[in-house]
C-alpha positions as CSV (number, residue, x, y, z in Angstrom):
1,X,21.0,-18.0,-25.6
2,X,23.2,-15.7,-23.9
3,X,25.5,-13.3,-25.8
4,X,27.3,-10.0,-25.4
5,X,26.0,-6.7,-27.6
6,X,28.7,-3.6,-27.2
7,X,28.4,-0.5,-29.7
8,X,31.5,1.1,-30.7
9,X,32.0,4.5,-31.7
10,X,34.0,3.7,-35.9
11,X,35.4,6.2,-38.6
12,X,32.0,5.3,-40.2
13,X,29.9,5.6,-37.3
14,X,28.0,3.7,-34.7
15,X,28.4,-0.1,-35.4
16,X,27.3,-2.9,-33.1
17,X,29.6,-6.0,-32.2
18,X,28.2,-9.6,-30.8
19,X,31.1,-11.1,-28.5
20,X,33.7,-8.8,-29.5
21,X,33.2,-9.0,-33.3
22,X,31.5,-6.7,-35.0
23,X,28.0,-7.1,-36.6
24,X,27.0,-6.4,-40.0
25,X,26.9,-2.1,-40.5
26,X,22.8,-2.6,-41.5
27,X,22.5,-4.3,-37.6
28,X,20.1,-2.1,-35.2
29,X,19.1,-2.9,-31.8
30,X,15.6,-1.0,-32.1
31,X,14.7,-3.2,-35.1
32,X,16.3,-6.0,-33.7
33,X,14.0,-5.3,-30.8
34,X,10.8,-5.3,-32.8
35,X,11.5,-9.2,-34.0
36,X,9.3,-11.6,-32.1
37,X,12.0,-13.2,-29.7
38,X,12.3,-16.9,-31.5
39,X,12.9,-15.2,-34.7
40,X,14.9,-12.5,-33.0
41,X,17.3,-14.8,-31.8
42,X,17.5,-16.6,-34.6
43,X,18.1,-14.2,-36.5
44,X,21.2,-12.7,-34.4
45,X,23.1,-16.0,-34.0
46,X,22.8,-16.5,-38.5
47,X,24.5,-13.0,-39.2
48,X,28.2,-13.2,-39.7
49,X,30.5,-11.4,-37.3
50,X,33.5,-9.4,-38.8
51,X,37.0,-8.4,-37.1
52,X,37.3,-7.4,-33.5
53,X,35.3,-4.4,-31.8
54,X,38.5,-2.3,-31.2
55,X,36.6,1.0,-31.6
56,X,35.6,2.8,-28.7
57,X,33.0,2.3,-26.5
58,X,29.3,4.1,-27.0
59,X,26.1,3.5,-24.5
60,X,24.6,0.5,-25.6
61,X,21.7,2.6,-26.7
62,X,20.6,4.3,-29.9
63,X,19.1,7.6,-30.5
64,X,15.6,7.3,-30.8
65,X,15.7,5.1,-27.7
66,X,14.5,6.3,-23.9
67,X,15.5,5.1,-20.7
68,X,13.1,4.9,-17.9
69,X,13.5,4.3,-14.3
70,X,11.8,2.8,-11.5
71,X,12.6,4.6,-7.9
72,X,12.1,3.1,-4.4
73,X,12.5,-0.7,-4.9
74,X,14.9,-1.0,-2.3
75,X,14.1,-1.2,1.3
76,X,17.4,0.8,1.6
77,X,15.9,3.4,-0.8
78,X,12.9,4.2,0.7
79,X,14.6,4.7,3.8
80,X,16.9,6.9,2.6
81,X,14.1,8.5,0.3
82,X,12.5,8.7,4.0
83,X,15.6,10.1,5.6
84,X,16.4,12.8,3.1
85,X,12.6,14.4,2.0
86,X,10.1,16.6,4.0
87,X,7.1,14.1,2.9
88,X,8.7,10.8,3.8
89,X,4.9,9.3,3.7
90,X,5.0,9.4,-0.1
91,X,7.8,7.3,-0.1
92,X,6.5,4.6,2.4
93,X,3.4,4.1,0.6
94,X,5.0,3.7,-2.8
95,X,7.3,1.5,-1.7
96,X,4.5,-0.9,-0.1
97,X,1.7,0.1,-3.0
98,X,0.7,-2.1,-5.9
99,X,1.7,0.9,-8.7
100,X,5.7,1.2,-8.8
101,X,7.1,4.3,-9.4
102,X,8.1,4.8,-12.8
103,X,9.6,8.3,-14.4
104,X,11.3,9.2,-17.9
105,X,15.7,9.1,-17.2
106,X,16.8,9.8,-20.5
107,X,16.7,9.5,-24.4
108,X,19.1,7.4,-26.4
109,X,21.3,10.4,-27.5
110,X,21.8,11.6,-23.9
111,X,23.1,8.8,-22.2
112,X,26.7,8.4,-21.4
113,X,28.5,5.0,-22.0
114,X,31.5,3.8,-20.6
115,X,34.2,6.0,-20.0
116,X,32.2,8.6,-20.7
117,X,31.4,11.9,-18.4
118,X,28.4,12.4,-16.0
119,X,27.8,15.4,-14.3
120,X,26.3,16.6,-11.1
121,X,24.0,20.0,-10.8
122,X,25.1,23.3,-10.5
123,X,22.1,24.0,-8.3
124,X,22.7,21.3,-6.5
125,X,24.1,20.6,-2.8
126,X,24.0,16.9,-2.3
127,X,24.6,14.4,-5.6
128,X,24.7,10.8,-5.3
129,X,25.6,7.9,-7.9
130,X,22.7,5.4,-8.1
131,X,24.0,1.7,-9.2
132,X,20.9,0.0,-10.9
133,X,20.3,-3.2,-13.0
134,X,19.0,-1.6,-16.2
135,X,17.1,-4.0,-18.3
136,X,16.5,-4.2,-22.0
137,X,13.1,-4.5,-23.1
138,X,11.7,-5.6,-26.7
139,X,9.1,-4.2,-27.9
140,X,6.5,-5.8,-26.8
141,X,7.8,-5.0,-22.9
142,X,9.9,-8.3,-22.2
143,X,12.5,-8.7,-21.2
144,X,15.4,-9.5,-23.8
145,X,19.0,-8.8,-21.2
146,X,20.3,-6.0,-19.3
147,X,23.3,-3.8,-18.9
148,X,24.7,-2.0,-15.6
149,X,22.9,1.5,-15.4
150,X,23.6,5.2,-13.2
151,X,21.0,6.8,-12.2
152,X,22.7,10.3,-11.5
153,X,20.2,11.9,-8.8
154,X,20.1,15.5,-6.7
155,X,18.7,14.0,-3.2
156,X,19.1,17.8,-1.9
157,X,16.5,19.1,-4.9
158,X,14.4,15.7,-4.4
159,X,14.4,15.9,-0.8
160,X,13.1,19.6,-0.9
161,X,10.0,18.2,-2.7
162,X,9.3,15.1,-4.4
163,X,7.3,17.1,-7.4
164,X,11.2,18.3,-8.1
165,X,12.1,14.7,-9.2
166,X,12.7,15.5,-12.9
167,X,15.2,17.8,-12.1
168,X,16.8,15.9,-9.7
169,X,16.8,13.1,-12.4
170,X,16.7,14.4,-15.7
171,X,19.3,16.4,-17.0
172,X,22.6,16.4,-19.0
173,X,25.3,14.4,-18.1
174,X,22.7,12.4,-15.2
175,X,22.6,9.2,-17.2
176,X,25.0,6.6,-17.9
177,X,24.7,2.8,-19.5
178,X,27.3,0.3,-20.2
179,X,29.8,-1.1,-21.0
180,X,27.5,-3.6,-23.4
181,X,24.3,-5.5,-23.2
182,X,24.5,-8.9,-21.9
183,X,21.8,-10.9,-23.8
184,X,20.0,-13.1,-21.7
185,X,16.5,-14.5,-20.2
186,X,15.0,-12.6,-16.9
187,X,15.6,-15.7,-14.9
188,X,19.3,-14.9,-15.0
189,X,19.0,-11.6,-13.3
190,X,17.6,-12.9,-10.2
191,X,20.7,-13.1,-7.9
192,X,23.1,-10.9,-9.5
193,X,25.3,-8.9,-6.9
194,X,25.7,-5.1,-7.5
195,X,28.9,-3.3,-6.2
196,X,29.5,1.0,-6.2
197,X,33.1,2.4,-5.7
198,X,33.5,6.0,-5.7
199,X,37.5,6.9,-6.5
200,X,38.6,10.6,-4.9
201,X,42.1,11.5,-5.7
202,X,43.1,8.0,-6.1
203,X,41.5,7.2,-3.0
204,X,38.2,4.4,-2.3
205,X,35.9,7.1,-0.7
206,X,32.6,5.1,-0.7
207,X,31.7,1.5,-1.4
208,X,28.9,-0.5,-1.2
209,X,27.4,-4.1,-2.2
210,X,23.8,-5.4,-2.9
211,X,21.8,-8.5,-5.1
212,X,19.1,-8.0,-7.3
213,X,17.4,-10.2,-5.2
214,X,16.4,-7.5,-3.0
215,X,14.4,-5.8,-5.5
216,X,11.2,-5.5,-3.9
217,X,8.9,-6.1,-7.2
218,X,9.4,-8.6,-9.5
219,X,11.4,-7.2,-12.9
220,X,8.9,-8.0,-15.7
221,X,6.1,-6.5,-13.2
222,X,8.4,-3.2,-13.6
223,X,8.2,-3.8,-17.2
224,X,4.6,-4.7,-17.7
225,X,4.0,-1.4,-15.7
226,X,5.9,0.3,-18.2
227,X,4.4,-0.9,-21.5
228,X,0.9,-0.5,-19.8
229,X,0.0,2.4,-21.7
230,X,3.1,3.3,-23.5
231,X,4.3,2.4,-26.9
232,X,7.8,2.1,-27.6
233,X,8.2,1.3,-31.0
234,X,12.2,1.0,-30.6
235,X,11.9,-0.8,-27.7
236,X,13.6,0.7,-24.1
237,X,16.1,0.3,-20.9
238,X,14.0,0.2,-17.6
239,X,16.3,0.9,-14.2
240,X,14.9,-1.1,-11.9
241,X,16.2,1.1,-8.5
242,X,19.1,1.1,-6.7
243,X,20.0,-0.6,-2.7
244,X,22.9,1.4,-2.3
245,X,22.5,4.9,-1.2
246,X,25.7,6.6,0.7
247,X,25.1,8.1,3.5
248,X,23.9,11.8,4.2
249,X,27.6,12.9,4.7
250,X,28.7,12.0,1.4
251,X,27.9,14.2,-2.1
252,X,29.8,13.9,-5.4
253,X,32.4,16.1,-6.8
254,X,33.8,17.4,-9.9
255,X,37.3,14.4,-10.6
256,X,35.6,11.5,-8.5
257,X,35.5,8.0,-10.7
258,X,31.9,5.7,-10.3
259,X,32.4,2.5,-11.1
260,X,29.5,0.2,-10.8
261,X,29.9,-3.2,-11.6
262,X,27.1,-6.1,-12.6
263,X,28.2,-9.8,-12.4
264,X,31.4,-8.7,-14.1
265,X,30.0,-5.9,-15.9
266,X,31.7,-2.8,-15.0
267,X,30.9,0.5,-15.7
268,X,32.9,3.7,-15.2
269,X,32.4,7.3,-15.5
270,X,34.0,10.6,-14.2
271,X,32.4,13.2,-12.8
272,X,33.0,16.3,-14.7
């Protein structure tokens, strides 16, 4: 099955929609996410869809629900991990080590969704966008779809020492996911191509192009990783790292546009 999940922001709250129309008001994706797939499945295409999502947009992601990350995935990453830190060994053996890199991005109620603001540090000199296939994961750790993810990031605090990377990671407004979930197996996000504009004054200041293919480690070994000792009783979004980095001349201001786009999923944020 595959099938399109967007949350909308209504007079009466959040309310999930399935292909545009909305889902019953009871419908949540954590317990949804805590159905054994066959049944979960089931279960979605049986409830009856109401008018058209016309609400706006939230981050496909509730509350109680985290989003993790995976760094250095990339061949393109660890070089610029490489490039940009004062222990560029760390880096290198991550990249080539059986144990991914994994760190906590976000909860559910901090994430941005479409449309939707992201910030860059105050403390911060050099601030990059980071495009990243975000998966959605039951909770039992597989793999149920994905949406297109931003992994907001200080290089200039990370690159000063690596035991800095949850401030260069975590903080408001560093976190965005949209604009829906597109339900679907793992096989599907094999080849997907990833694209990054960055929009100054009306002007294309940055682009960029990769393919999921070049992810280093295989996605439900991320994901396995993950759930390894973990619980996540609501289930959770996994980045899976991003292969486009700009260059060391390029930062992010306050009034540029990021829009990343995933096989036709775009999402788009200003920087505040």
């Amino acid at each position: 099955m595959t099938a399109y999940l967007t949350r909308h922001a209504t007079a009466d709250g959040p309310r999930w929609a399935l292909d545009g129309r909305y889902l019953p008001a009871g419908f949540g994706l954590s317990a949804w996410l805590g159905l054994p797939a066959a049944q979960a499945w089931a279960e979605l295409e049986a409830l009856p869809r109401g008018e058209p999502a016309q609400a706006p947009l939230l981050a496909p992601i509730e509350d109680a629900q985290e989003a993790w990350a995976s760094g250095v995935t990339y061949l393109s990453s660890r070089m610029a991990r490489e490039a940009e830190s004062q222990s560029a060994d760390v880096y290198q053996k991550v990249y080539a080590a059986p144990r991914p890199e994994l760190f906590f991005k976000a909860s559910g109620w901090r994430v941005a969704g479409h449309g939707a603001g992201i910030r860059v540090r105050a403390d911060s000199a050099w601030d990059v966008p980071e495009p990243e296939l975000a998966l959605l994961l039951d909770t039992a750790g597989q793999i149920r779809g994905y949406t297109v993810g931003n992994d907001v990031s200080s290089r200039s605090i990370e690159g000063e020492n690596p035991l800095y990377l949850p401030q260069a990671k975590v903080y408001d407004g560093a976190c965005a996911l949209g604009p829906g979930i597109r339900l679907c197996a793992a096989a599907a996000m094999a080849d997907l191509p990833i694209s990054l504009e960055i929009e100054r004054a009306g002007a294309a200041v940055f682009s960029g192009a990769t393919r999921t293919s070049q992810i280093k480690r295989g996605l439900q070994e991320l994901a396995d990783y993950l759930f390894r000792e973990l619980a996540f009783p609501q289930g959770a979004f996994l980045f899976t790292g991003t292969g486009i980095v700009p260059g060391e001349d390029f930062t992010l201001r306050s009034g540029d546009v990021v829009r990343i786009g995933i096989d036709g999923l775009v999402l788009e944020n200003p920087v505040r």
